[in-house]
SELUMKE-226621 format. One record per atom (N, C-alpha, C): z, x, y; atom name; residue number from 1; residue in one letter. Coordinates in nm, 4 decimals. Atoms other than C-alpha are relative to their C-alpha. Example, Ala and Ser with C-alpha at 12.3 -4.5 7.8 and 13.67 -1.06 7.14 Angstrom:
BEGIN
ATOM/up/east/north/a/k/r
ATOM/0.0000/0.0890/-0.1190/N/1/A
ATOM/0.7800/1.2300/-0.4500/CA/1/A
ATOM/0.0000/0.0900/0.1200/C/1/A
ATOM/-0.0060/-0.0820/-0.1190/N/2/S
ATOM/0.7140/1.3670/-0.1060/CA/2/S
ATOM/0.0730/-0.0770/0.1090/C/2/S
//
This chain:
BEGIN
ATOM/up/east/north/a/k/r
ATOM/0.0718/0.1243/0.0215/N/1/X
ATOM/-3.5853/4.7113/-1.8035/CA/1/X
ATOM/0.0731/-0.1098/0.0765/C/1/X
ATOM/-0.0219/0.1352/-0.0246/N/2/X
ATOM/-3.5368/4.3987/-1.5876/CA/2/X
ATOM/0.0723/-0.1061/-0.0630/C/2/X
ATOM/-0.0394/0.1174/0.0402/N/3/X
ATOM/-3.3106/4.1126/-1.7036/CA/3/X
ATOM/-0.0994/-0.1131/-0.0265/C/3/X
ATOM/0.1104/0.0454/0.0490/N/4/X
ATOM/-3.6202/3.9411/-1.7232/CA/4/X
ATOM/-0.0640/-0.0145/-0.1231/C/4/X
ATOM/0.0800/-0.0508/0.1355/N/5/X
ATOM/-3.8265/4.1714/-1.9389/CA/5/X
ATOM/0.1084/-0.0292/-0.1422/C/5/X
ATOM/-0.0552/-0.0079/0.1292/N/6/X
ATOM/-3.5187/4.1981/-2.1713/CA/6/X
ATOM/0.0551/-0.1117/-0.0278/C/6/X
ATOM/-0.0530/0.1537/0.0758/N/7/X
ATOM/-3.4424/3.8169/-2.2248/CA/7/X
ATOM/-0.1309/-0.0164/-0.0688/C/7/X
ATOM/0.1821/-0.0073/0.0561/N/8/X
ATOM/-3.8679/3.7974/-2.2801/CA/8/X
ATOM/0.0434/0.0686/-0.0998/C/8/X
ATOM/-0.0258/-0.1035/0.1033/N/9/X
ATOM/-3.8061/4.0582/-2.5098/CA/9/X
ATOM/0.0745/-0.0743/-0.1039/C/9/X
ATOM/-0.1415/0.1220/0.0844/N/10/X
ATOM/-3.5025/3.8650/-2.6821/CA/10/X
ATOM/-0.0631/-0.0559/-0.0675/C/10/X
ATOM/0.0778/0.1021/0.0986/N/11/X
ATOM/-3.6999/3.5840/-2.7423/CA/11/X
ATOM/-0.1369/0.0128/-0.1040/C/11/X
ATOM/0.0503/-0.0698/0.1595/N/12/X
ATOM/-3.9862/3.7667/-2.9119/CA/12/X
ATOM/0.0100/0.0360/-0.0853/C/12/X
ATOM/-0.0678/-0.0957/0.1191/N/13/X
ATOM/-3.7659/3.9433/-3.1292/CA/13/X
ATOM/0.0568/-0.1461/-0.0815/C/13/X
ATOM/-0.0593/0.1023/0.0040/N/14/X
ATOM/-3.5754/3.5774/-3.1635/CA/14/X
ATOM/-0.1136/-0.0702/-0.1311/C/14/X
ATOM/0.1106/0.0400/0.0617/N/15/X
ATOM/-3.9470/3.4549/-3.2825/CA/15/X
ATOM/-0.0380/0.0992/-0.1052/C/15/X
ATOM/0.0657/-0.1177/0.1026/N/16/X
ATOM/-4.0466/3.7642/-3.5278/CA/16/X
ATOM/0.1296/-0.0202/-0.0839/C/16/X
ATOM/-0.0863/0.0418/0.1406/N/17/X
ATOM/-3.7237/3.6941/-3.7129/CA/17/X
ATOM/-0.0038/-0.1425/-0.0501/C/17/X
ATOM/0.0186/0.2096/0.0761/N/18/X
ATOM/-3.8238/3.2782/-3.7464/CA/18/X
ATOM/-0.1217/0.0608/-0.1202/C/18/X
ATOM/0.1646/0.0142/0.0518/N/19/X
ATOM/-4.1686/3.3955/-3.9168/CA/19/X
ATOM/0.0443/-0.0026/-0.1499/C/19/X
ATOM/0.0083/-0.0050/0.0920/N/20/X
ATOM/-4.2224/3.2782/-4.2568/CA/20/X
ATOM/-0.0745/0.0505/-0.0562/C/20/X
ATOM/0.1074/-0.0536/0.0658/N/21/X
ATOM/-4.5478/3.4365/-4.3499/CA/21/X
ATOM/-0.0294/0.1292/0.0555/C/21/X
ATOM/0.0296/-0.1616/-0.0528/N/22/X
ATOM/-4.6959/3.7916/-4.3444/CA/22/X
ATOM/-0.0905/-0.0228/0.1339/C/22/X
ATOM/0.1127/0.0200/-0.1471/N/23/X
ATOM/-4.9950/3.6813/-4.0914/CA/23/X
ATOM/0.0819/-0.0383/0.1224/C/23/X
ATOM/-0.0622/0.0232/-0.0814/N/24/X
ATOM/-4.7392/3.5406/-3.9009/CA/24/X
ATOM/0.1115/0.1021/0.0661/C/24/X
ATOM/-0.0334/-0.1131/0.0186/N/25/X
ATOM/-4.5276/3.8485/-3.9298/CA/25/X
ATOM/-0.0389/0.0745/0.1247/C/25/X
ATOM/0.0793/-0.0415/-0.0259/N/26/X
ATOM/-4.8058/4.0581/-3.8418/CA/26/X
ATOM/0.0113/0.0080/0.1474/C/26/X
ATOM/0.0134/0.0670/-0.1676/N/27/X
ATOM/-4.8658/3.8601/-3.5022/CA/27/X
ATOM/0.1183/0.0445/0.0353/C/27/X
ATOM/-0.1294/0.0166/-0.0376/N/28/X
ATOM/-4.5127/3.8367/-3.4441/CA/28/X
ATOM/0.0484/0.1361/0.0937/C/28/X
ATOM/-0.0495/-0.1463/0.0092/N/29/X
ATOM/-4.4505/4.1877/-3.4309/CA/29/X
ATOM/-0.0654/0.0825/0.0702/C/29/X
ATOM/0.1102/-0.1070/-0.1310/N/30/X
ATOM/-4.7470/4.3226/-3.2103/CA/30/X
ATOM/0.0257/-0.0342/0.1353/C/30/X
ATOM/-0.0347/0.0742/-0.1332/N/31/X
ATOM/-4.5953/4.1161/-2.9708/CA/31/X
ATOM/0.1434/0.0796/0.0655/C/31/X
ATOM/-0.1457/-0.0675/-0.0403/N/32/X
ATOM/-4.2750/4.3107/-2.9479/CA/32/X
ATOM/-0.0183/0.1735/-0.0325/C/32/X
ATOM/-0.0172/-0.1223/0.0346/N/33/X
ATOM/-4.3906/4.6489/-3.0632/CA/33/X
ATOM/0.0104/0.0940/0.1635/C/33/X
ATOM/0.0035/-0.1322/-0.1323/N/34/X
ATOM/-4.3802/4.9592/-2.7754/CA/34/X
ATOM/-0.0876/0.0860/0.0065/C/34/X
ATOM/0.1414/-0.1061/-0.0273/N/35/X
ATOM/-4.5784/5.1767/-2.6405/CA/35/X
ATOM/0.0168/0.1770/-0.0725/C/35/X
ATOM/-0.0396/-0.0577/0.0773/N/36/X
ATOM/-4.5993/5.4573/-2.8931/CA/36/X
ATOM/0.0683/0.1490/0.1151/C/36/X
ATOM/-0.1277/-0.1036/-0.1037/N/37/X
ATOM/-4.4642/5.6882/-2.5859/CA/37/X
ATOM/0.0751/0.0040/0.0289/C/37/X
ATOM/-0.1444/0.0572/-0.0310/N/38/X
ATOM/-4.1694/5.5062/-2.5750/CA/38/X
ATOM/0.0890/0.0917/-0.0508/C/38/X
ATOM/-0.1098/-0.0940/-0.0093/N/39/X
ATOM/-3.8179/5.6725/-2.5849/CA/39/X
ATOM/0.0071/-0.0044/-0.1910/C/39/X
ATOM/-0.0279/0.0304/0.1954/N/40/X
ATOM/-3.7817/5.7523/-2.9866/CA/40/X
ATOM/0.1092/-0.0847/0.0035/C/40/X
ATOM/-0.0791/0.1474/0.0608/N/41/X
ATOM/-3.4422/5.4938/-2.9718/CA/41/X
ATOM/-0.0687/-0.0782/0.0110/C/41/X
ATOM/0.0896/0.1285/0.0058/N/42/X
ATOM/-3.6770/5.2532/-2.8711/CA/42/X
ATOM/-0.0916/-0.0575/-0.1113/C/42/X
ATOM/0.1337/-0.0196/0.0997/N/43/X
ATOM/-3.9625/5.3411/-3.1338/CA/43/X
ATOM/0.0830/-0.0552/-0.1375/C/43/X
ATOM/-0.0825/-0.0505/0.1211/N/44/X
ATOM/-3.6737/5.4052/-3.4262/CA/44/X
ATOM/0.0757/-0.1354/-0.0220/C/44/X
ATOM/-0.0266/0.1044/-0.0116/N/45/X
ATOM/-3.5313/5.0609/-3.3087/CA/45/X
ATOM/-0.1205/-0.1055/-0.0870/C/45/X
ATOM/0.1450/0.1192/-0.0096/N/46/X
ATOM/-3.8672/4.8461/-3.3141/CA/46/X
ATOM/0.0066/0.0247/-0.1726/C/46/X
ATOM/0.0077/-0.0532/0.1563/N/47/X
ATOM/-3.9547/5.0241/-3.7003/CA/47/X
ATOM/0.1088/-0.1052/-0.0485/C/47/X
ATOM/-0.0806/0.0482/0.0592/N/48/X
ATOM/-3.6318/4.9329/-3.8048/CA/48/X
ATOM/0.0195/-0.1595/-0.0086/C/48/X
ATOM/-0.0316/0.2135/-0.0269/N/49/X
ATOM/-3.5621/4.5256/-3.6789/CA/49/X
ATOM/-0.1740/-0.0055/-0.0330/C/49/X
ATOM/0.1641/0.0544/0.0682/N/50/X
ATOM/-3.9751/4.4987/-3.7920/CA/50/X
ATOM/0.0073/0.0077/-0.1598/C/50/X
ATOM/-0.0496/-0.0511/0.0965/N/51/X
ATOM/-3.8443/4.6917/-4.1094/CA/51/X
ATOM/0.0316/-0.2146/-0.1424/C/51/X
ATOM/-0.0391/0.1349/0.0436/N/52/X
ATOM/-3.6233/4.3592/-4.1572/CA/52/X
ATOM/-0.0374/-0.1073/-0.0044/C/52/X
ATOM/0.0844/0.1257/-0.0126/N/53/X
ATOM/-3.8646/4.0869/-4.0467/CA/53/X
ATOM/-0.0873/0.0556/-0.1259/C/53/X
ATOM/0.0582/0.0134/0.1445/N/54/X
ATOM/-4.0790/4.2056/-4.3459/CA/54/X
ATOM/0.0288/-0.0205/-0.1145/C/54/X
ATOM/-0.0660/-0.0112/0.0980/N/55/X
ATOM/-3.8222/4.2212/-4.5831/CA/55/X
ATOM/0.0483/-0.1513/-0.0169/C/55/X
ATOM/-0.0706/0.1443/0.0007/N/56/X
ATOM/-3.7106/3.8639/-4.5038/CA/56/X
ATOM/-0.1285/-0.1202/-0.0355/C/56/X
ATOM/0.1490/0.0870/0.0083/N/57/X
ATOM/-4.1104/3.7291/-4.5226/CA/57/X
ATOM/-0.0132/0.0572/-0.1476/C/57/X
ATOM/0.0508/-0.0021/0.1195/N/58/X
ATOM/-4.1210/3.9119/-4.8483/CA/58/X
ATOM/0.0513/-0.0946/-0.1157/C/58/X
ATOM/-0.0931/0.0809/0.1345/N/59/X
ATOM/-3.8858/3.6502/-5.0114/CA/59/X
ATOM/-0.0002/-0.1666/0.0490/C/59/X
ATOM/0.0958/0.1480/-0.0456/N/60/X
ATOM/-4.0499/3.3477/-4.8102/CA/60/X
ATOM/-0.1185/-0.0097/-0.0586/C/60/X
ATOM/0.1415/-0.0022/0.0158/N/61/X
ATOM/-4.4072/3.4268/-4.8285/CA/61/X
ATOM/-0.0835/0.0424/-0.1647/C/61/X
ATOM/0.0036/-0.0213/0.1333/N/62/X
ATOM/-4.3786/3.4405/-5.1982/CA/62/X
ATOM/-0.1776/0.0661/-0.0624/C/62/X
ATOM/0.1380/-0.0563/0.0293/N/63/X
ATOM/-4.7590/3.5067/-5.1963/CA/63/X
ATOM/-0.0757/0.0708/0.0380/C/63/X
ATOM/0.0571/-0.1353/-0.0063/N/64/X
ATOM/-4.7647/3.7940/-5.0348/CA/64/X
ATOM/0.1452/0.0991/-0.0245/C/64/X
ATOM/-0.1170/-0.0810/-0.0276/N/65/X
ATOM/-4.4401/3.9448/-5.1190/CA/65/X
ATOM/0.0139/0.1676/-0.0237/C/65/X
ATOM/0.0535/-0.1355/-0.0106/N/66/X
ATOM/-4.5658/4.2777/-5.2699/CA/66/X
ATOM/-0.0615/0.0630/0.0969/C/66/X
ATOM/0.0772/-0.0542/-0.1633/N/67/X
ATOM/-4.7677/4.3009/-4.9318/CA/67/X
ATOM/0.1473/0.0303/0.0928/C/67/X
ATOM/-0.0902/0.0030/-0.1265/N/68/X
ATOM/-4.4627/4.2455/-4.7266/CA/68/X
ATOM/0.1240/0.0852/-0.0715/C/68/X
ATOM/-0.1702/-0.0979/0.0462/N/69/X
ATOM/-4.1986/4.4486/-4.9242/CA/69/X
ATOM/-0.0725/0.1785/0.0312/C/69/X
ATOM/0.0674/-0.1302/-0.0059/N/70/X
ATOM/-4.4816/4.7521/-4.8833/CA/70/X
ATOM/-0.0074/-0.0039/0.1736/C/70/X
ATOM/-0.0166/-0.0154/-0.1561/N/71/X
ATOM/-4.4707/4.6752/-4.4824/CA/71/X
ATOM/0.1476/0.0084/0.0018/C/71/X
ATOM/-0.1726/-0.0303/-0.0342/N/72/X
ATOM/-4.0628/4.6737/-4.5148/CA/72/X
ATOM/0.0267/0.1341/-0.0093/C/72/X
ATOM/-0.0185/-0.1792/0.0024/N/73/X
ATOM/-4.0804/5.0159/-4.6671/CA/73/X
ATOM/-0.0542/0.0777/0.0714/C/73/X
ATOM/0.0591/-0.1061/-0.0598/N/74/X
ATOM/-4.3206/5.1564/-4.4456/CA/74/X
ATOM/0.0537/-0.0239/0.1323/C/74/X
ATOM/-0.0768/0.0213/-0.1459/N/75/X
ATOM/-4.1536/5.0483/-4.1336/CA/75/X
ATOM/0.1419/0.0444/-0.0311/C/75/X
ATOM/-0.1565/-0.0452/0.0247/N/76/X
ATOM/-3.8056/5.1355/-4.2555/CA/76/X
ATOM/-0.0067/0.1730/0.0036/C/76/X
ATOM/0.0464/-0.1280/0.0240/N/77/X
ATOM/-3.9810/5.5140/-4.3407/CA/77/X
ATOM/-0.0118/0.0239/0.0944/C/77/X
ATOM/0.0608/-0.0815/-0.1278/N/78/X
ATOM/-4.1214/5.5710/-4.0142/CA/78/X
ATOM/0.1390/-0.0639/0.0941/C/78/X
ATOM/-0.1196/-0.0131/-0.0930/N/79/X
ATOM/-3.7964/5.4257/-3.8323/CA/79/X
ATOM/0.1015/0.0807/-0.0312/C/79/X
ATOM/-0.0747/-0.0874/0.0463/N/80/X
ATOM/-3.5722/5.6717/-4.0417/CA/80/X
ATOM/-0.0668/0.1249/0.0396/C/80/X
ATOM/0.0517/-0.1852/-0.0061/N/81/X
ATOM/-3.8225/5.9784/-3.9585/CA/81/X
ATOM/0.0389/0.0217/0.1228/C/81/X
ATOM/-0.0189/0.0108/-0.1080/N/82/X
ATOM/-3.7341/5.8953/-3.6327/CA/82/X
ATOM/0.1140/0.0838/0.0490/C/82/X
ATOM/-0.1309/-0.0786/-0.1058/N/83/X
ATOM/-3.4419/6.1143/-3.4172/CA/83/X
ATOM/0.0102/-0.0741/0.1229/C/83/X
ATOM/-0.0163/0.0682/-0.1095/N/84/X
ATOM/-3.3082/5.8700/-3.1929/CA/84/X
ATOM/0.0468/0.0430/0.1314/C/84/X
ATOM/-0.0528/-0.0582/-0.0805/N/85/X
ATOM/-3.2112/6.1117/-2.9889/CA/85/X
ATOM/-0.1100/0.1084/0.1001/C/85/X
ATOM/0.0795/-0.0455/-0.0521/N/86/X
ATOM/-3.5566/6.2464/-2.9446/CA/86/X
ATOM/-0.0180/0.1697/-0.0370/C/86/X
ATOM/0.0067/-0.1743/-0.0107/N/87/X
ATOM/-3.4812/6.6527/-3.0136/CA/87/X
ATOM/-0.0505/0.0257/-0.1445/C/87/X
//
């Protein structure tokens, strides 16, 4: 990846951890996700730091926090099924 792409990158990730709300979340996060062909560290990565942006909106977004603690677990699940190593 380009010094470019991966400062771009940076700052999306930079922005998906500001978000206070799930909708905002949501957005946040489609913006930085990968292409599901991506290298599994990549995939197992994304899951995981998305994992934590939900978990951090579930204790902002007080009014959806059962929504967003059920997107923390399911992103934390599918970045743990993950083999970052690919085999």
């Amino acid at each position: 990846m380009s010094k470019e792409k991966e400062t771009a990158k940076d700052e999306l990730w930079k922005a998906a951890r500001a978000v206070t709300t799930l909708k905002d979340a949501h957005e946040a996060l489609t913006k930085v996700m990968p292409a599901p062909t991506s290298d599994p560290a990549v995939l197992r990565d994304f899951y995981l730091r998305s994992a934590a942006v939900y978990a951090n909106v579930a204790e902002l977004d007080r009014g959806h926090h059962h929504e967003a603690l059920y997107w923390a677990s399911r992103e934390r699940a599918k970045g743990e099924q993950i083999d970052p190593t690919g085999t």
